[in-house]
N, C-alpha and C positions, 0 to 999 in steps of 0.2 A: 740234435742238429738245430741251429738257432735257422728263423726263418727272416729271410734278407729281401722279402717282396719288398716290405716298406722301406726299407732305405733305399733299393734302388728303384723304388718311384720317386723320394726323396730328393734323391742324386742326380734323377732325369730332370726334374724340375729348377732342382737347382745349379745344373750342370746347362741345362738346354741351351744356352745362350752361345757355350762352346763349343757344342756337337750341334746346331745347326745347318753345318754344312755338311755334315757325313753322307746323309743318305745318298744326296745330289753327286757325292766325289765318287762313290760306289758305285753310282748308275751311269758315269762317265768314263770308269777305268777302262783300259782296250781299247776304247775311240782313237782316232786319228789324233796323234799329237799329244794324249796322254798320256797316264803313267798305266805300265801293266797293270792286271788286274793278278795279286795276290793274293796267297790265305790271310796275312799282317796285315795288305793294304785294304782288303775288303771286311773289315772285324764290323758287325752291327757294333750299333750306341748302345746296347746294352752290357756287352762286354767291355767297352771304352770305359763305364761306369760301373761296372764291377774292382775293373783294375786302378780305377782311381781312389774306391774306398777301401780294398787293400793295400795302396798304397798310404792312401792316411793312417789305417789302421794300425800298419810297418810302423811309419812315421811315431805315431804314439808311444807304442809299444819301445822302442828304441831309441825315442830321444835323451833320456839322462844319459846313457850309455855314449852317445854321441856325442853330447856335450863336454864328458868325459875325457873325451878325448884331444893329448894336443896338437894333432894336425889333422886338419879335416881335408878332404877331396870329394868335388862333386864334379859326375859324368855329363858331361852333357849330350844329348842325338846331335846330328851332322845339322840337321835344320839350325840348331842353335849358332853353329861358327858364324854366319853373316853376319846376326846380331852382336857377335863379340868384339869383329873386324871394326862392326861399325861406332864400336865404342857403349855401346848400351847394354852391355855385361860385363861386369870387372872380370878381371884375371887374379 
């Protein structure tokens, strides 16, 4: 079993800047006017950055493969439609 402390202290340091508002969105979920509080919406930053260096690690691992390929498709979450609408992600 490889051991993954150091990278996700790594990840937190390097990551922090984006997960700085997690804890505070977590501690707000349920309030009046927020978002429910779920098991997805409530994930600690430390899971936030487990799934990000598995998601690098996918990324690696599958990129010839990907490039391989000649038509690509990427998924985007619902958060991202605004920014698409608004022009600031190509289609």
């Amino acid at each position: 079993m490889i051991d993954i402390k150091p990278f996700l202290q790594l990840g937190c340091s390097e990551l922090g800047p984006y997960l700085s508002g997690v804890d505070s969105f977590i501690d707000n979920l349920g309030t009046a006017g927020r978002f429910e509080k779920t098991s997805l919406r409530s994930m600690p930053v430390d899971s936030y950055v487990r799934n990000m260096l598995a998601v690098g690690v996918l990324n690696r691992i599958m990129r010839t493969a990907f490039l391989k390929t000649e038509r690509k498709i990427i998924v985007l979450p619902d958060c991202l439609k605004k920014l698409q609408r608004l022009g600031m992600l190509q289609e």
